[in-house]
C-alpha positions as CSV (number, residue, x, y, z in Angstrom):
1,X,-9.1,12.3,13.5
2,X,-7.4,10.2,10.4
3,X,-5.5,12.5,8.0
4,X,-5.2,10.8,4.7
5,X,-1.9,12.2,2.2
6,X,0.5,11.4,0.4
7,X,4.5,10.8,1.4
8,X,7.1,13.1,1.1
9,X,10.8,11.9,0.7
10,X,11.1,13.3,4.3
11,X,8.7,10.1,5.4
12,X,10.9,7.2,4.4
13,X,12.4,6.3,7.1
14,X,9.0,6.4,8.9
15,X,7.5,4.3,6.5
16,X,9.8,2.1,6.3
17,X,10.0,1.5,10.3
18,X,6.3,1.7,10.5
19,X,6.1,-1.6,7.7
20,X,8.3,-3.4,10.2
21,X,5.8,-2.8,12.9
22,X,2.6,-3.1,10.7
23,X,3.2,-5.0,7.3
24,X,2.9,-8.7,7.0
25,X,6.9,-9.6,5.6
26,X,9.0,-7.6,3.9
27,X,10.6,-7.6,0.1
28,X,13.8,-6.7,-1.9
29,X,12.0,-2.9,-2.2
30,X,11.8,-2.2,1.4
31,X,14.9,-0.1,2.3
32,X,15.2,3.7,1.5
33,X,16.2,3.4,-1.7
34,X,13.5,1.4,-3.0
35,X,11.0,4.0,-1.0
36,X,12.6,7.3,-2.3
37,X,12.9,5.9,-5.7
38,X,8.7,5.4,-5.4
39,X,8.2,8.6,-4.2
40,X,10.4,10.1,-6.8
41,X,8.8,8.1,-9.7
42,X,5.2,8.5,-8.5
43,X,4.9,11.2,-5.8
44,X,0.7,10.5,-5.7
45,X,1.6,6.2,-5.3
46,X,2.2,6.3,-1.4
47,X,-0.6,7.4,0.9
48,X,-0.3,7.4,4.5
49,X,-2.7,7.9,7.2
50,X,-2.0,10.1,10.5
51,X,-3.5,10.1,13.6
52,X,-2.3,13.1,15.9
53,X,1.1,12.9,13.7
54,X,2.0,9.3,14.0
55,X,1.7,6.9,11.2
56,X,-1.2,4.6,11.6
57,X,-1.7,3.1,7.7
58,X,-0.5,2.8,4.6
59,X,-1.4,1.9,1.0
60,X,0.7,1.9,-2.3
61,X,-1.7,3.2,-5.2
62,X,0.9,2.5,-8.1
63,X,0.1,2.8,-11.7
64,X,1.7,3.0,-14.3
65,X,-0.8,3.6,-17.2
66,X,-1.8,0.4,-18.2
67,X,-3.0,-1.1,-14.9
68,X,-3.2,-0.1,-10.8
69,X,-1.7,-1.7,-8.2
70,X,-1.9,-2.0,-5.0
71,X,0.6,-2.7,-2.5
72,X,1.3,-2.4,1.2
73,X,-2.1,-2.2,2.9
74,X,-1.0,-1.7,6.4
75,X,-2.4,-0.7,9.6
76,X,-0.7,0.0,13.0
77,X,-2.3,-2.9,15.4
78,X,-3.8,-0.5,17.5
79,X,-5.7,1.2,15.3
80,X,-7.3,-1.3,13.2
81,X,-10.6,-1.7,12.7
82,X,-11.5,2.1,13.1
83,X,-12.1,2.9,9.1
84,X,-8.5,3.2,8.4
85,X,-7.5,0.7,6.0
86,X,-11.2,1.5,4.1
87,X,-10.3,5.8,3.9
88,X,-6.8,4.6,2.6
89,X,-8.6,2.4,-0.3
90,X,-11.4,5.1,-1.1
91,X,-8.2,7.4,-1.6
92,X,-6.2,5.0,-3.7
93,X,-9.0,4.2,-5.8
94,X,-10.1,7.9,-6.3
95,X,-7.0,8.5,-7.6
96,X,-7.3,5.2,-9.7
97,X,-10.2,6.9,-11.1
98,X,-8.9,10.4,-11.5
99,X,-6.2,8.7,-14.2
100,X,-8.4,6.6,-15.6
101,X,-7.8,3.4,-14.2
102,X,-10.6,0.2,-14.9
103,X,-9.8,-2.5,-12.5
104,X,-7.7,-2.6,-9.0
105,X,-5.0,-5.3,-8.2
106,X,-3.9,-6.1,-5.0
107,X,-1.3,-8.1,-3.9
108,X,-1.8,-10.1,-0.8
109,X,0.3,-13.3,0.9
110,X,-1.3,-16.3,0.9
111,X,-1.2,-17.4,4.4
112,X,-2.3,-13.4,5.6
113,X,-6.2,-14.6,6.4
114,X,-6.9,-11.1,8.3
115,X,-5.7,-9.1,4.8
116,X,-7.8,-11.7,2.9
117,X,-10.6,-10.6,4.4
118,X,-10.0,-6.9,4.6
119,X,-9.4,-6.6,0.7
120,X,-13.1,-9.0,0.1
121,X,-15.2,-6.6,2.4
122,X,-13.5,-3.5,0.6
123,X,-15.0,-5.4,-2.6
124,X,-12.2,-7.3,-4.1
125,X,-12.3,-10.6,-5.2
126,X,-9.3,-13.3,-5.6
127,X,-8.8,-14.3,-8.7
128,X,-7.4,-17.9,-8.5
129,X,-6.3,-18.5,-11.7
130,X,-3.8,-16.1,-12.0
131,X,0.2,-16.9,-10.2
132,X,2.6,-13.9,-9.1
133,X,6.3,-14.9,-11.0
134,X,9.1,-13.1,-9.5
135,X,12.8,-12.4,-10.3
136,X,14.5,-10.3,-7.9
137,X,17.7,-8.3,-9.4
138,X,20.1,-8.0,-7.3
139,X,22.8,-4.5,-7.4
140,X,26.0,-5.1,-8.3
Protein backbone atom coordinates (compact mmCIF):
# COMPACT_ATOMS: atom_id res chain seq x y z
CA UNK A 1 0.00 0.00 0.00
CA UNK A 2 1.60 3.52 -1.48
CA UNK A 3 0.71 6.55 0.67
CA UNK A 4 0.98 9.67 -1.36
CA UNK A 5 1.58 13.29 0.96
CA UNK A 6 3.25 15.95 1.30
CA UNK A 7 6.68 16.62 3.46
CA UNK A 8 6.94 17.98 6.59
CA UNK A 9 10.13 19.89 7.81
CA UNK A 10 10.58 16.71 10.03
CA UNK A 11 11.29 14.72 6.47
CA UNK A 12 14.41 16.55 5.34
CA UNK A 13 16.84 14.66 6.27
CA UNK A 14 15.04 11.63 4.81
CA UNK A 15 14.61 13.11 1.71
CA UNK A 16 17.59 14.23 1.32
CA UNK A 17 19.29 10.62 2.06
CA UNK A 18 16.64 9.02 0.10
CA UNK A 19 17.82 11.45 -3.30
CA UNK A 20 21.30 10.00 -2.68
CA UNK A 21 20.02 6.53 -2.94
CA UNK A 22 17.27 7.17 -5.65
CA UNK A 23 17.92 10.53 -7.67
CA UNK A 24 20.00 10.63 -10.72
CA UNK A 25 22.92 13.50 -9.43
CA UNK A 26 22.53 15.94 -7.17
CA UNK A 27 22.52 20.11 -7.35
CA UNK A 28 23.54 23.21 -5.28
CA UNK A 29 19.72 22.82 -3.59
CA UNK A 30 20.25 19.50 -2.19
CA UNK A 31 21.28 19.98 1.50
CA UNK A 32 18.75 20.85 4.39
CA UNK A 33 18.76 24.19 3.86
CA UNK A 34 17.79 24.27 0.37
CA UNK A 35 14.95 21.39 1.44
CA UNK A 36 13.52 23.25 4.50
CA UNK A 37 13.52 26.49 2.71
CA UNK A 38 11.12 24.46 -0.08
CA UNK A 39 9.02 23.25 2.35
CA UNK A 40 8.71 26.57 4.12
CA UNK A 41 8.09 28.47 0.90
CA UNK A 42 5.64 25.86 -0.64
CA UNK A 43 4.50 23.37 2.01
CA UNK A 44 2.11 21.49 -1.01
CA UNK A 45 5.58 21.46 -3.61
CA UNK A 46 7.14 18.19 -2.08
CA UNK A 47 5.25 14.96 -2.23
CA UNK A 48 6.55 11.84 -1.10
CA UNK A 49 5.38 8.37 -1.37
CA UNK A 50 5.42 5.63 1.67
CA UNK A 51 5.33 2.18 1.54
CA UNK A 52 4.93 0.65 5.22
CA UNK A 53 6.70 4.03 6.48
CA UNK A 54 9.79 4.07 4.30
CA UNK A 55 10.25 6.52 1.57
CA UNK A 56 9.90 4.90 -1.74
CA UNK A 57 9.35 8.24 -4.27
CA UNK A 58 9.41 11.60 -4.69
CA UNK A 59 8.29 14.47 -6.85
CA UNK A 60 8.74 18.29 -6.56
CA UNK A 61 5.37 20.00 -7.79
CA UNK A 62 6.68 23.74 -7.65
CA UNK A 63 4.78 26.67 -8.84
CA UNK A 64 5.02 29.71 -8.47
CA UNK A 65 1.99 31.26 -10.25
CA UNK A 66 3.04 31.78 -13.58
CA UNK A 67 4.21 28.21 -14.53
CA UNK A 68 4.66 24.43 -12.74
CA UNK A 69 7.58 22.63 -12.33
CA UNK A 70 8.59 19.64 -11.82
CA UNK A 71 11.59 18.42 -10.21
CA UNK A 72 13.03 15.34 -8.48
CA UNK A 73 10.98 12.41 -9.90
CA UNK A 74 12.54 9.68 -7.86
CA UNK A 75 11.86 6.20 -7.08
CA UNK A 76 13.66 3.73 -4.63
CA UNK A 77 15.17 0.89 -7.09
CA UNK A 78 13.25 -1.54 -5.56
CA UNK A 79 10.10 -0.32 -6.02
CA UNK A 80 9.96 0.90 -9.48
CA UNK A 81 7.74 -0.07 -11.77
CA UNK A 82 4.82 -0.77 -9.34
CA UNK A 83 2.68 2.65 -10.19
CA UNK A 84 4.70 4.83 -8.04
CA UNK A 85 6.33 7.39 -10.01
CA UNK A 86 2.63 7.58 -12.15
CA UNK A 87 0.39 8.23 -8.35
CA UNK A 88 3.21 10.79 -7.60
CA UNK A 89 2.55 12.67 -11.14
CA UNK A 90 -1.39 12.25 -10.91
CA UNK A 91 -0.85 14.05 -7.46
CA UNK A 92 1.50 16.76 -8.66
CA UNK A 93 -0.59 17.50 -11.48
CA UNK A 94 -3.94 17.60 -9.43
CA UNK A 95 -2.55 20.05 -7.53
CA UNK A 96 -1.25 21.86 -10.83
CA UNK A 97 -4.78 21.89 -11.62
CA UNK A 98 -6.31 22.85 -8.28
CA UNK A 99 -4.12 26.40 -8.70
CA UNK A 100 -4.71 26.78 -12.01
CA UNK A 101 -1.78 25.74 -13.73
CA UNK A 102 -1.93 25.10 -18.00
CA UNK A 103 1.16 23.22 -18.85
CA UNK A 104 3.73 20.88 -16.77
CA UNK A 105 7.61 21.23 -17.05
CA UNK A 106 9.87 18.79 -16.14
CA UNK A 107 13.32 18.80 -15.76
CA UNK A 108 15.22 15.82 -16.71
CA UNK A 109 19.28 15.01 -17.43
CA UNK A 110 20.12 14.33 -20.71
CA UNK A 111 21.99 11.17 -20.51
CA UNK A 112 19.00 9.65 -17.82
CA UNK A 113 17.27 7.33 -20.79
CA UNK A 114 15.12 5.36 -17.93
CA UNK A 115 13.60 9.08 -16.70
CA UNK A 116 13.18 9.94 -20.46
CA UNK A 117 11.06 7.42 -20.86
CA UNK A 118 9.14 7.49 -17.67
CA UNK A 119 8.18 11.29 -18.14
CA UNK A 120 6.98 10.32 -22.29
CA UNK A 121 4.63 7.43 -21.08
CA UNK A 122 3.24 9.70 -18.27
CA UNK A 123 2.50 12.03 -21.42
CA UNK A 124 5.19 14.57 -21.68
CA UNK A 125 6.96 15.45 -24.53
CA UNK A 126 10.61 17.01 -24.89
CA UNK A 127 10.70 20.05 -26.28
CA UNK A 128 14.11 20.37 -28.11
CA UNK A 129 14.23 23.74 -28.84
CA UNK A 130 14.31 25.05 -25.57
CA UNK A 131 18.16 25.05 -23.39
CA UNK A 132 18.23 25.10 -19.29
CA UNK A 133 20.86 28.36 -18.41
CA UNK A 134 22.06 28.19 -15.03
CA UNK A 135 23.96 30.47 -12.51
CA UNK A 136 24.50 28.96 -9.28
CA UNK A 137 24.98 31.69 -6.33
CA UNK A 138 27.10 30.78 -4.12
CA UNK A 139 26.69 32.04 0.18
CA UNK A 140 29.00 34.15 1.34
Amino acid sequence: MIKIRTAVPTDTDDVLAFWKEAAEGMSITDDRDGVTRLIERDADALILAESDGVLVGSVIAGYDGWRCSLYRLAVLPSHRRQGIATALLEAAEQRFRAVGGRRGDAMVLEANERAQHAWSAAGYEREDHWRRWVKSFRRE
